[in-house]
N, C-alpha and C positions, 0 to 999 in steps of 0.2 A: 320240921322233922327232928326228932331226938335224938339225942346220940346212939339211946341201944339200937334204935329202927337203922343208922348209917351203920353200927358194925355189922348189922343181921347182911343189909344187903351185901354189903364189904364181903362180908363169908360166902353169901350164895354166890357171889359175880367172882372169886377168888382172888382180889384184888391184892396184888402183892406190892405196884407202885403207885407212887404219889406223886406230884408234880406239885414244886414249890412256888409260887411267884409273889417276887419280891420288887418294891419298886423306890427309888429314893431320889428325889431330887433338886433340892439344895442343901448348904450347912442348916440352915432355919428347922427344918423338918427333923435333921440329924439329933437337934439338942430337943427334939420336944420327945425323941424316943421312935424314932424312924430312921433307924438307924439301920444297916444292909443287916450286919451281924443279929442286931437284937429280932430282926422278921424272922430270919433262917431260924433261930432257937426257937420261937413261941411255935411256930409254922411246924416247926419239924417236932416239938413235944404234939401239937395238935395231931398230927397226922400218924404217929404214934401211938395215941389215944383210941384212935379209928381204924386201928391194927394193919395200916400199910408198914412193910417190911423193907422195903427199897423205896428210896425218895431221889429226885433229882431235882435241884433248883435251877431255875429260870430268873435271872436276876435282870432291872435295867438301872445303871446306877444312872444320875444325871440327867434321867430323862421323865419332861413333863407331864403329864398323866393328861394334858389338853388332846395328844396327839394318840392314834389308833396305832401306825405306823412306828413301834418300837423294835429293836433288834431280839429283847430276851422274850418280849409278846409275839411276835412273828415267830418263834421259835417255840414255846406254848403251843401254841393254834394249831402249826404244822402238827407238834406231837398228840395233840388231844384228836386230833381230825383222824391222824392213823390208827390208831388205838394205843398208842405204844405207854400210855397213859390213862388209869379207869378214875384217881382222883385231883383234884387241884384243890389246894392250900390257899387262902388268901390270908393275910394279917387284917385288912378291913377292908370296906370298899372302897375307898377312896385311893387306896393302891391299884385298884384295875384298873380308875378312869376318874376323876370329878368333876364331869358333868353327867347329868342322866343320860343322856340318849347316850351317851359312850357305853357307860356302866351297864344300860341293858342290853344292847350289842352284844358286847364281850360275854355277860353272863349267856346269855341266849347261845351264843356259838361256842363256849365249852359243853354244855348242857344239854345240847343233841348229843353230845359222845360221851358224856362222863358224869360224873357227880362232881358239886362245888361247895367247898364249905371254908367259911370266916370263921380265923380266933379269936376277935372279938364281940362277935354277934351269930345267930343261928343262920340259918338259911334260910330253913323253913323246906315245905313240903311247896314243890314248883309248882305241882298239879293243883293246888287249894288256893280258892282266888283270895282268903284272907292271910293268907301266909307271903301270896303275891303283892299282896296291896302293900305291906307293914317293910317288908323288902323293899319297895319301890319309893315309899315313905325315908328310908332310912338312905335313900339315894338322894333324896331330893335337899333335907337335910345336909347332907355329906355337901353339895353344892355350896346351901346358904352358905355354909361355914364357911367355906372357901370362898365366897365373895365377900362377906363378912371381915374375913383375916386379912384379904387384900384392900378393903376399903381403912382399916382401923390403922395398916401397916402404913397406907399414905399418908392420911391425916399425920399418925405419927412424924415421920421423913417431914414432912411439908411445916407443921411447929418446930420440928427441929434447927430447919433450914430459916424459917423467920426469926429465929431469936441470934441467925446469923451466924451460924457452926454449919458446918463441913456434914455433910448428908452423903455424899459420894464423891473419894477423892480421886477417880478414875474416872470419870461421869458415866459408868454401867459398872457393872458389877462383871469381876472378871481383868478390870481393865489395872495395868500394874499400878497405875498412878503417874502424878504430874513430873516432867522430868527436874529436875534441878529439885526437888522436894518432899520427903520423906511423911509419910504421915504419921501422926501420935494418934490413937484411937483409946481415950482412957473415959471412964465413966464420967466426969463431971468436967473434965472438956478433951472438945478434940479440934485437933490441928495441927497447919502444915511448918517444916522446920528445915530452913537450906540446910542444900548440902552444897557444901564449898566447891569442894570439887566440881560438881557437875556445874554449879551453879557460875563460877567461870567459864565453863562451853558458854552458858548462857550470853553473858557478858560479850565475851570474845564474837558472838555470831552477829549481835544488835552493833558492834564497832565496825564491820565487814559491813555491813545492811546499809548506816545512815554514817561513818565517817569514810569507811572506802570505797561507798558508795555501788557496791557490787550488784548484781542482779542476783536471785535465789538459783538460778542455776550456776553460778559464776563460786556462790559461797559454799554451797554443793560438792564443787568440784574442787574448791581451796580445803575444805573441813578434811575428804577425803584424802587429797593429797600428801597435808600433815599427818594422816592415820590418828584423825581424833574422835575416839569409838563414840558410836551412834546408843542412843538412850535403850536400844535393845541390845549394843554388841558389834553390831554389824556395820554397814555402811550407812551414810547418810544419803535420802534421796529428797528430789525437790520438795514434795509434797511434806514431809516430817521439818524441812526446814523449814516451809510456809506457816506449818500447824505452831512451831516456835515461837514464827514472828510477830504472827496476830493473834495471840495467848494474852485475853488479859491479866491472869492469873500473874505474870510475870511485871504488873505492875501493880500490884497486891489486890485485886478483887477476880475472886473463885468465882464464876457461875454453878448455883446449884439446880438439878434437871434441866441443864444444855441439851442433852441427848434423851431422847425415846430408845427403848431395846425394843425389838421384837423377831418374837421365834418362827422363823420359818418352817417349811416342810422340806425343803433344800438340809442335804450334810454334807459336810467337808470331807475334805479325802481321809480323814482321821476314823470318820463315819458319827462323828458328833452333831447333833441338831446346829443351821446355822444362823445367828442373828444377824440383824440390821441394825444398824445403828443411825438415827436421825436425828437431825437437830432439831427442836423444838423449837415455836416465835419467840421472838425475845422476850417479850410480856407474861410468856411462862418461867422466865431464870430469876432466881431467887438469890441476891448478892451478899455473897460475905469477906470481909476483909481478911487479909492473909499479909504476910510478909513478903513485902517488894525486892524483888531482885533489879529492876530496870525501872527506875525514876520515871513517873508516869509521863514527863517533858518529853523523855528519849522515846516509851513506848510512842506514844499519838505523833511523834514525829519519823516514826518509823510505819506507821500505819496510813498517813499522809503519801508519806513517800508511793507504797505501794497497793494505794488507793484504786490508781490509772490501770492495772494491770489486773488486779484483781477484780472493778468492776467489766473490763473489757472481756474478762473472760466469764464472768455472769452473760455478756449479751452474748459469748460465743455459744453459750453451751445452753443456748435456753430454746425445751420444749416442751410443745405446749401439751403433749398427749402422752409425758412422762406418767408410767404406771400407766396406763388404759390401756395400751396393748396385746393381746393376747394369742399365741404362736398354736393354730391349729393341729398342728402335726404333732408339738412334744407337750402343751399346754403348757410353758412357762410364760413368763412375761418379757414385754418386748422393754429395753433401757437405751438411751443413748449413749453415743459412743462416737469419741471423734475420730478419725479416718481423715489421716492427714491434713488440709484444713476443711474439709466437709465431715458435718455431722449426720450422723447413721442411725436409725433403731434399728438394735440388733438382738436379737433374740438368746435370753439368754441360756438355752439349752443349747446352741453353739460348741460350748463345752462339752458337750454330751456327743458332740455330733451330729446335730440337728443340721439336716439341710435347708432350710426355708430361708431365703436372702434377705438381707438387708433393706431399710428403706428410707431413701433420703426426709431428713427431718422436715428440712425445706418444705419442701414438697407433698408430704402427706400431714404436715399442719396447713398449709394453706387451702388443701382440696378439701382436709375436714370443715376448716371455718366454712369454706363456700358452702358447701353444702348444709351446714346449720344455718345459713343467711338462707340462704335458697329456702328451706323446710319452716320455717320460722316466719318467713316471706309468705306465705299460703298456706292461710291455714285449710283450704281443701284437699292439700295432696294430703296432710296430716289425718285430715278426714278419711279419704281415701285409704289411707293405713289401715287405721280401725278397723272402718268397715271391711276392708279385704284383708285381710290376714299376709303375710310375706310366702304364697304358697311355694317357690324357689327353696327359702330357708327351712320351711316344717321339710321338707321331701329331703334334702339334702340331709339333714336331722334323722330323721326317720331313716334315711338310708345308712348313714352314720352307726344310727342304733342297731341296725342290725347285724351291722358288719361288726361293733365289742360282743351284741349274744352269742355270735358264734363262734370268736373266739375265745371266749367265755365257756363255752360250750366243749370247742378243744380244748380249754387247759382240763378241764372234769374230765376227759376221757384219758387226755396224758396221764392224768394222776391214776387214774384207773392201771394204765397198762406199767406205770411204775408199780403197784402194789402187784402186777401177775410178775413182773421179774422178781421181786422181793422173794414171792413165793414159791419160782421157778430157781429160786440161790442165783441167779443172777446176777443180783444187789446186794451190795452189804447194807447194815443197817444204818451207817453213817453218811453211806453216798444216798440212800434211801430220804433220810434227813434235810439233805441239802439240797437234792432235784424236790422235794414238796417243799419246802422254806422259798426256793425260788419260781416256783408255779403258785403257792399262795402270792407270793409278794406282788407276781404280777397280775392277777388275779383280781388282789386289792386295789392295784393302779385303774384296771379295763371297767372296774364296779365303780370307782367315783366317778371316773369320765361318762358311765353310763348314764350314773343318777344326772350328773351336772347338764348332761343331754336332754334327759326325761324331765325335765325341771326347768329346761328352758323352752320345749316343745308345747308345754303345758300353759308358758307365758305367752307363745306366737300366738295360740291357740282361742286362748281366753278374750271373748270380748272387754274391751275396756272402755270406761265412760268418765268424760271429763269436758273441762269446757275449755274446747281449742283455741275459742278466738282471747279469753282472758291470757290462755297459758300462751301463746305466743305474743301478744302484749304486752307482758312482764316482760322475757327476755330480748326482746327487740327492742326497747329503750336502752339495753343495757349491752347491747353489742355492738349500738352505731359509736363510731370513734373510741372502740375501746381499745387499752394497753394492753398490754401483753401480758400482765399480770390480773385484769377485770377477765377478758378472753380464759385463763386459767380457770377462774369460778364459777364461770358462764359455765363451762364445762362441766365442772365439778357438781356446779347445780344441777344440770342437766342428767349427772351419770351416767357420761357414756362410757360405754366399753366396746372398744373395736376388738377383732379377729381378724387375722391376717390368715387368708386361705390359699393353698397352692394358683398358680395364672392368675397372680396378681390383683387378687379378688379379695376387697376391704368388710368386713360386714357391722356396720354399725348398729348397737343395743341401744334403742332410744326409751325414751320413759313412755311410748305409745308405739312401740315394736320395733321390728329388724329392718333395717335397709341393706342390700348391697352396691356394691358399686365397684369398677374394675379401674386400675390404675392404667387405663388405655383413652386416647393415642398416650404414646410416651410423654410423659412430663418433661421438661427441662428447668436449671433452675430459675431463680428470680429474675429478671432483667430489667434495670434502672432505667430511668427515661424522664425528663425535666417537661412542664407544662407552664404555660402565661395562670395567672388567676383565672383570667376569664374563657379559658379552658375548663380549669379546673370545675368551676361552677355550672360550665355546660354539662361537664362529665356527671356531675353531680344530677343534673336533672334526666340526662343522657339515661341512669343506670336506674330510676325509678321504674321503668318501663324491662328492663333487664333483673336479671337473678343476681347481679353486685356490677358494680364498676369494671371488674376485671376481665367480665364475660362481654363486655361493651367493647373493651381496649381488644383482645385476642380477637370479635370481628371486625373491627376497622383496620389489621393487619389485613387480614385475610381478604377484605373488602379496597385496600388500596391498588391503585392503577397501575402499572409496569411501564406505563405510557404515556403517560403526563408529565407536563412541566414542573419540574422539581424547586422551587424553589425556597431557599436557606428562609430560615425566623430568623427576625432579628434579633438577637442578643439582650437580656432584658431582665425585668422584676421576673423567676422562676421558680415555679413548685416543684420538688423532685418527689417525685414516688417509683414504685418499682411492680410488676406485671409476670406472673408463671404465664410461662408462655408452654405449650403443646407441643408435639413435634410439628406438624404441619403447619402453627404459627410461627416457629423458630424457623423453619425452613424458607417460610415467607419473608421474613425479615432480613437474614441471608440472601433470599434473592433479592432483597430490592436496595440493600446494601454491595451488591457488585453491579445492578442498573446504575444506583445513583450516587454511585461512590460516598457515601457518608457514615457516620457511625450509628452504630442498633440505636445507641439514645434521641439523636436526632430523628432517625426513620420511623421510631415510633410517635413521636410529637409530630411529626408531622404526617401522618396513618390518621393520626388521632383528630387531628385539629382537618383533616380532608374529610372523613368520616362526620364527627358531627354536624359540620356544615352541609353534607348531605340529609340530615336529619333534620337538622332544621332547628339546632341547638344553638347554634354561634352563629 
């Protein structure tokens, strides 16, 4: 479209405002000339050009153009959707959005209400499909570059870090940097330089650590005590003294990319996009030398020390369905979380207010394994899958979906009877503003969960072919005796993703469809119990015939006599393992522990060893 054919229309439509939008988000961008200031002037001579007379800008500083979900965009949409706006200004396209499918979105949704025009490129006429194509070309472009600029910027960082300089002295960006150490950042070198001061806190904590021999909460409460300000200001708490202690940096080697960042769709109460921050394997940290504050003798003898404690709390806090999770009701993700000393997945929309409970870790890692032994075990129920669809899950789905269309459906009507007050002087034009800013917003929420529905309706749905007996094969060599960490990438390889649905109701996403499953009878947790070898060998042949060992043990509880001669094992060469028991096996066990006066450990070794020998195992 030319520019005289945008003033023609501009005159016929009487177009007196413009809507600016401006987008910026890092320094990098700032110095290439995307800078907030420099958009508004180009923006605002364009939109002058094109004879709007009133302009208002829509700015997001600091925010990524990955995400639809901005505050000065949501505020855009809202105004383009009411009319209160006939054009929008962009500086290029890669400020709407860079990726395509964003960028045609956005354009699409200004573009039912208004006119859209770039200062550095045309627009073109929307209705002419070569005007269409050469626009959609100039999107796809806008992308490469931007994968492009982040592939060259790595590389870059990653020679930098091999020639053994400092790439990130904060390891993210953002982060003030290392305490006790000031960075130099000069062209032809950079690096880190004590600061005395701080650099004695340092000293003074590793003396407290490995010659007073203190625990990290003990030094905690000593640092505090003296009132020796913390590297932000404030107080000192365990965890910032722990990050102190096992710092190699403080026995002069930096790791460079320790940490991944990544941008959620979660904001802070500030209302800032919020990251993550994770550690990367070691085999990705790139070492560079730095000036030692702590003789590397004193560090590894201080990492020694609290070795015991630190690995004891890896086995506390370790689970196995960390990240798969997924909380029906608010869609965040379920995290652990320790609850006194029981570990919990707890949902982290909590915060928000989410009611959906808690679920012991224990416990819904142990019922998952089972259940992928169980499924992995036979491969016809797998069969079974396939050919029958989860028709539970599509109906549940489908009902799901109908109950976002129609509230989907009211929020369009809300909106509707907000524009009759507007017109009725009802509304001001402000509160106007902010009842559609927040009917869009939710709007935008009720439309992904729709898609994320429709998308996975379309997977229940879809036949799928594969070869069962190979693909249960592979992973069944690789589940018998495995660690806690092989169990991990079972997993991983697998891709599962659970959903946790109101009554206790599990749904697991397998790579050949949905399963449910309810966390009924009540679980209980693990309960320990010692076996002879040649127990154990029985059990072992015991559980070929069974879904796992554990579904063997909870019926030979349930199978033991309340009336029979009780008599003690002797005391001997013993295996200990440990058994989730049920409520009705717990119950059992309970009772036949106030029959036969013993402990649950003995009562199940001896359930256990009566049981097989029914069998014909022992």
């Amino acid at each position: 479209m030319t520019e005289g054919l945008f003033k023609q229309i501009l005159t016929v439509l009487k177009i007196i405002k413009a809507a600016i939008y401006i987008r910026v988000s890092t320094e990098e961008q700032k110095k290439k000339g995307y800078s907030l200031q420099d958009q508004i002037d180009a923006c605002k001579r364009k939109a002058q050009e094109l004879g709007a007379t009133e302009i208002e800008v829509f700015s997001d500083e600091g925010e990524s153009g990955k995400f639809v979900d901005r505050p000065g965009m949501n505020r855009l949409l809202a105004a383009v959707r009411s009319g209160d706006v006939q054009l929008v200004i962009v500086l290029d396209l890669d400020r709407l959005a860079r990726d395509l499918a964003t960028q045609l979105y956005l354009t699409d949704e200004i573009e039912k209400h208004c006119l859209l025009e770039f200062v550095n490129h045309t627009r073109g006429n929307p209705n002419n499909p070569e005007d269409t194509m050469f626009f959609q070309l100039k999107g796809v472009f806008s992308q490469y570059e931007c994968s492009k600029i982040r592939e060259r910027t790595a590389a870059g960082r990653r020679e930098k870090a091999l020639e053994g300089k400092i790439v990130n002295p904060g390891g993210w960006a953002g982060h003030p940097g290392v305490f006790g150490y000031i960075f130099i950042n000069e062209k032809k070198e950079s690096r880190f330089e004590i600061i005395e001061a701080e650099a004695d806190i340092v000293k003074y904590i590793y003396k407290l650590a490995l010659v007073d021999e203190l625990s990290i909460g003990q030094i905690t409460d000593r640092l505090n005590r003296e009132k020796i300000p913390a590297p932000k200001g404030g107080v000192w708490h365990p965890n910032s003294v722990k990050r102190l202690l096992t710092n190699e940096v403080y026995a002069g080697t930096f790791h460079n990319f320790k940490y991944e960042s990544i941008m959620t769709d979660d904001r802070t109460d500030s209302g800032k996009r919020q990251h993550l921050h994770r550690e990367r394997p070691k085999e990705d940290h790139i070492l560079a030398e730095v000036p030692s504050i702590i003789d590397r003798e004193t560090w590894e003898a201080v990492q020694k020390k609290y070795n015991i404690c630190i690995k004891q709390s890896i086995v506390n806090h370790q689970a196995l369905l960390k990240g798969r999770i997924k909380c029906s009701s608010c869609g965040s993700l379920y995290s652990p979380q320790l609850v006194g000393k029981n570990l919990y997945y707890r949902c982290r929309g909590r915060k928000n207010k989410c009611k959906m409970p808690m679920i012991s870790v224990n416990i819904l890692d142990n019922i998952v394994w089972e259940e992928i032994i169980r499924l992995l075990s036979n491969p016809a129920l797998i069969r079974e899958y396939i050919g029958n669809p989860d028709t539970t899950a599509i109906k549940e789905g489908e009902n799901n979906m109908q109950k976002l269309q129609a509230k989907i459906k009211s929020i369009a009507k809300h909106k509707d009877e907000l524009f009759s007050l507007r017109l009725d002087g009802l509304l001001s034009v402000e509160e106007l503003k902010k009842r559609l800013i927040q009917a869009e917003s939710k709007k935008n929420g009720l439309s992904a969960e729709l898609v994320s529905i429709q998308e996975r309706l379309v997977n229940l749905k879809k036949p799928l072919d594969f070869n069962v007996d190979d693909f249960c094969d592979y992973f069944l060599h690789r589940i018998a005796q495995a660690t806690f960490q092989e169990k991990v990438e079972v997993i991983r390889d697998l891709d599962l993703m659970l959903v946790h649905h109101p009554e206790k109701v599990i749904e697991i996403n397998w790579p050949f469809g949905n399963t449910t499953m309810r966390l009924e009878p009540k679980w209980q947790d693990n309960m320990g119990f010692s076996m002879t070898p040649e127990m154990k060998t029985a059990l072992g042949l015991g559980a070929i015939n069974y879904h796992n060992a554990s579904e063997l043990i909870r019926e030979a509880i349930l199978q033991a006599p309340i009336d029979a001669e009780y008599k003690k094992a002797p005391r001997g060469n013993r295996v200990y393992s440990n058994v989730l028991l049920t409520e009705d096996t717990f119950n059992k066990v309970k009772q036949l522990q106030g029959t036969y006066q013993e402990s649950a450990m003995r009562i199940i070794e001896w359930a256990l060893e009566w049981h097989l020998k029914q069998l014909g195992y022992l």
